[in-house]
Each structure stands twice: as C-alpha cells, then as structure tokens.
N, C-alpha and C positions, 0 to 999 in steps of 0.2 A: 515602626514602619513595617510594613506587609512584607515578606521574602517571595520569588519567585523562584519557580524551576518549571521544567520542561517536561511532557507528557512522558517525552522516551520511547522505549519501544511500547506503547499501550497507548501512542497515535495510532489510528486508525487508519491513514495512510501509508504505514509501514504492512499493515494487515494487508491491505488491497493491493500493494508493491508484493507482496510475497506470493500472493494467491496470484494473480497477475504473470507474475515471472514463472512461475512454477507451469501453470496454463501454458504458456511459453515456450517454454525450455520443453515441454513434450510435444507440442505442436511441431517444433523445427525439428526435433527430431525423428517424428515420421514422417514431417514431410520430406528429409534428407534418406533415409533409409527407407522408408516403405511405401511407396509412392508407383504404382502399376500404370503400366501404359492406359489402361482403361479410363481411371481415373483422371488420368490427362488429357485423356481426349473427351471425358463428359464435361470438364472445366474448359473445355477448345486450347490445351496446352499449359495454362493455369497451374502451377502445384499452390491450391488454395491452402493448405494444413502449413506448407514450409512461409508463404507471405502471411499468415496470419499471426504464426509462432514469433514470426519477426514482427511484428505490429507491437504483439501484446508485450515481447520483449522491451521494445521501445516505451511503451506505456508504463510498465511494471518502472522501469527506469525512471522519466520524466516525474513518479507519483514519489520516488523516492530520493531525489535531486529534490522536487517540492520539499516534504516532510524535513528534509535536514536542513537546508536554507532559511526556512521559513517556521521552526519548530512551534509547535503550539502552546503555549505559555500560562501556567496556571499559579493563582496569587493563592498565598497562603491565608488564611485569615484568624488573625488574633484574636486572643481570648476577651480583649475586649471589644470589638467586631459583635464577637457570639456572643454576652451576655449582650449588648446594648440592642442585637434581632431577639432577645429573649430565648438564647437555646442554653444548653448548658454547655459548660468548658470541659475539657480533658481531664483534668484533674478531680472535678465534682467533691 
C-alpha cells in the first residue's frame, strides 16, 4: 500500500501567505506611521497604504488557514509502481 504525507512547508501557499503577510505587515505600517496630510487629501481622506496592508494581511491569513486545513497530499510510490511504468527503483 502507497504511504502518504503532506507537502509542508514546500506548499506553495505557505509561499504566497508569507510574501502576502510580509507585503502586509509594511504596508500597515506606513500607513500607520508615515502617512502626510497631502497624501490624504490626494486619496480624498483615504489612508490607501494602512487599508491595503490590512487587506493583504487578511489574505496572507485566509491563504494560510487554507494550506493547513486543507494540506496537499502527496502519495508515495512503490518500487513496484516504478518498475511496472518502467523507471528504475531506488536501490538499482
């Protein structure tokens, strides 16, 4: 019988949760700190850098809530599997 295990961290969606959150995490933070009136008034009041950091925060989150619930699952395959596609085994 096949064995199964799980991607881990080398899902792809822990990737995009990290880059995601990271985007994130600097976005809210200028828009919390460095945010000039100018800027607020060419958004008509808008801090667009602090709602986006919160967006991508949210996202970063949601992609990695997915990945752990729903992990991606990969089947091992036996040596007899691989001779009988005609590759060779581990052992040779």
């Amino acid at each position: 019988m096949a064995q199964t295990k799980t991607a881990g961290a080398f899902d792809v969606r822990y990737i995009v949760a990290a880059l995601m959150g990271t985007y994130g995490v600097i976005l809210t933070i200028l828009g919390l700190v460095n945010t000039s009136d100018a800027e607020l008034e060419a958004a008509d009041g808008f801090n667009v850098n602090l709602w986006a950091g919160l967006g991508l925060l949210v996202f970063a989150a949601a992609f990695a809530a997915w990945a752990r619930l729903r992990p991606l699952v990969v089947r091992e395959v036996t040596d007899e599997e691989r001779e009988a596609a005609g590759r060779p085994t581990d052992d040779r």
